[in-house]
N, C-alpha and C positions, 0 to 999 in steps of 0.2 A: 649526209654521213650519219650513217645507227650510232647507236650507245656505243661506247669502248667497256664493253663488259670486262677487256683485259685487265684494266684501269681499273674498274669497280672490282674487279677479284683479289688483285693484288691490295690495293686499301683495305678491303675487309681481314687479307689475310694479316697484315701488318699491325693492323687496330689502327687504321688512319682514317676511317669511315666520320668524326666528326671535321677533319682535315676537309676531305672529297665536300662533302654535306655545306662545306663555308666557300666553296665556288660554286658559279656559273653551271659549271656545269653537271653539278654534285644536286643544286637546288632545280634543273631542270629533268633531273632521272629521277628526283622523288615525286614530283608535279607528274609525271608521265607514267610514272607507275600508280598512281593514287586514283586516275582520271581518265584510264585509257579505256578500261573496259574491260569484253572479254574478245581473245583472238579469235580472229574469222576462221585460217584457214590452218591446216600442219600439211605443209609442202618441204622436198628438200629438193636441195640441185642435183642434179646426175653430175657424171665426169665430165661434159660439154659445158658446164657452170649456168644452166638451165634446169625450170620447173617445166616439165616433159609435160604437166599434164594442160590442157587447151587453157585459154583463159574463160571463153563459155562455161565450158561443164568448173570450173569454178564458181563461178558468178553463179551457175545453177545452184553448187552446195552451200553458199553464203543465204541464197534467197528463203532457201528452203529454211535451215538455221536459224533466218531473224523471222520469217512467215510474213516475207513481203520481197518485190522487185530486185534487185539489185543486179542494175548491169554491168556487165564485163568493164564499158569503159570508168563506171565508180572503180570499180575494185583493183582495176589496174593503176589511176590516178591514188587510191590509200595507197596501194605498197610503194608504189615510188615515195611518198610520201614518208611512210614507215622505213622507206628503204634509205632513203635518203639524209633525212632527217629525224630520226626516229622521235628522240626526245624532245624536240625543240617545241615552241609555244603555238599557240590556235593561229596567233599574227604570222609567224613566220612560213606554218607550214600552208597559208593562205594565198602568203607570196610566191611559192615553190609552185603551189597550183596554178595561180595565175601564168606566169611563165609556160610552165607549160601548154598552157591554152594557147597564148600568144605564139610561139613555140609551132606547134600543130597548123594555124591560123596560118602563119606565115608561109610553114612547107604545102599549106593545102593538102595539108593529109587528115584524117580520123584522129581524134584525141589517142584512139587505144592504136592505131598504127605506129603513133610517134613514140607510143610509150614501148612499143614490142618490139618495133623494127633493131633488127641490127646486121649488119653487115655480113655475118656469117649465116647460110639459108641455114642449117639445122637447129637456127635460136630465133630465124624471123618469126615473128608470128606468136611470141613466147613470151612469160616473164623469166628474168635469169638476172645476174652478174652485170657490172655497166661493161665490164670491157667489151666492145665491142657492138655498143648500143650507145642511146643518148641520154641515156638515165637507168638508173638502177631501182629492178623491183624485183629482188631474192629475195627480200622479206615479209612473212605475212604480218597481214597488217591486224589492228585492232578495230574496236568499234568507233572511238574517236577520228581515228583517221576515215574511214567512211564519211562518218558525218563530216567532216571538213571537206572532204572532196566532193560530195552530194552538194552539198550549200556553195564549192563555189561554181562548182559545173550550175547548175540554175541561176545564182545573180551573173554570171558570165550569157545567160541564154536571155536574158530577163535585159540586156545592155547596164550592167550595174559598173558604175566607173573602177579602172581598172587601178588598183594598185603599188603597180611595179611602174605603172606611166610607160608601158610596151616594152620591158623583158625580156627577152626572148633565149637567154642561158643566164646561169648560177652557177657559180664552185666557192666549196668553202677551202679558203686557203689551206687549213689544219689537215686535210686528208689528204693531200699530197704524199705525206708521211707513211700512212699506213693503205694507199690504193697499190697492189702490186699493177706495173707498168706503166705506174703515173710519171709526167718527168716534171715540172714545175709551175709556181700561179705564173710565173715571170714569163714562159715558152707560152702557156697557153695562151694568158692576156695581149703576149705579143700575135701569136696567131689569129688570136680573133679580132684587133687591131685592122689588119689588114683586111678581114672581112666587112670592117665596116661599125664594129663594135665598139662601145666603151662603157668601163668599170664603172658604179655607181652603187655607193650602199644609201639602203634604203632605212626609214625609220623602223623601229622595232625589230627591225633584224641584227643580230652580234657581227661587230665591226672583220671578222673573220668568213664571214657570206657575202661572199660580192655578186652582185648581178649587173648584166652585162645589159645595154639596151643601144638599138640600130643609130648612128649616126641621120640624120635627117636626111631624105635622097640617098641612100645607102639598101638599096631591096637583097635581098635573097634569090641569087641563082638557078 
């Protein structure tokens, strides 16, 4: 889940900005703004709720920018990252990564297929909007989120012990709220129940980020 700028708009407009500032979540948008960098890319969605343009000739304008490598699948793991979790901490957004690896690992597909794929052909292949995919990456990301997704794509490649103790989904309760077509944590957790899954919050992530890890003997389809 990104920042609720709505949230941050209405405080400032009120004069409730040291209110915001003395929560969780007030002290995690000022850490992120202070630390994040500078943005990579200025992408917007078209009417399909997709970034039209490829994710290569992105990673091309990113590499060019920093004057070094950067591949598609980093740049696709920041923005989910950014997309996801915008403001949250270096630990958390560590564990979103890891998942996803696991995630990927499990379906036997590419890190950037899992992160692009979505059901509808004119946004496979693409970053866009979650509906409709298994993770959301409409947002561009910053320089922070790179390097988080760089460091853990290599101790992931390097067999560095995994974090989430095999992950393989996340949802934070709170944005049920604010996803259009979302229906509940209760529908979903029972749906993935049946898959095989169960709820587990992990250390250093806020009690509102559940991650989901496989039942033992429980494989993927």
């Amino acid at each position: 889940m990104a920042i609720d700028w709505k949230l941050w708009g209405s405080a400032l407009a009120l004069g409730g900005v040291a209110a915001l500032l003395g929560t969780e979540q007030g002290k995690a948008l000022v850490a992120d703004l202070t630390r994040r960098g500078k943005k990579l890319t200025e992408t917007k969605l078209d009417a399909d709720g997709k970034i039209p343009v490829p994710p290569t000739e992105l990673a091309r304008a990113v590499s060019a920018s920093l004057g070094r490598p950067v591949t598609a699948t980093a740049l696709a793991l920041a923005r989910m990252l950014r997309s996801e979790e915008g403001s949250a901490s270096v630990t958390v957004k560590r564990l979103l990564a890891w998942v996803a690896l696991n995630d990927a690992a499990e379906l036997r597909w590419t890190l950037l297929k899992t992160l692009t794929y979505s059901t509808v052909a004119t946004r496979n292949g693409l970053f866009g909007k979650q509906i409709s995919r298994r993770y959301s990456t409409a947002q561009d990301p910053y320089e922070n989120d790179l390097a988080i997704a760089e460091n853990v794509i290599a101790d992931h490649a390097a067999g560095s012990p995994d974090p989430t103790g095999g992950a393989v989904k996340f949802v934070n309760k709170s944005a049920f709220s604010s996803q259009p077509g979302a229906s509940s944590y209760a529908a979903v957790a029972a749906k993935w129940a049946k898959d095989g899954l169960q709820p587990t919050v992990l250390p250093g992530a806020p009690a509102n980020l559940v991650f989901f890890r496989r039942v033992r003997g429980q494989l993927v389809s």
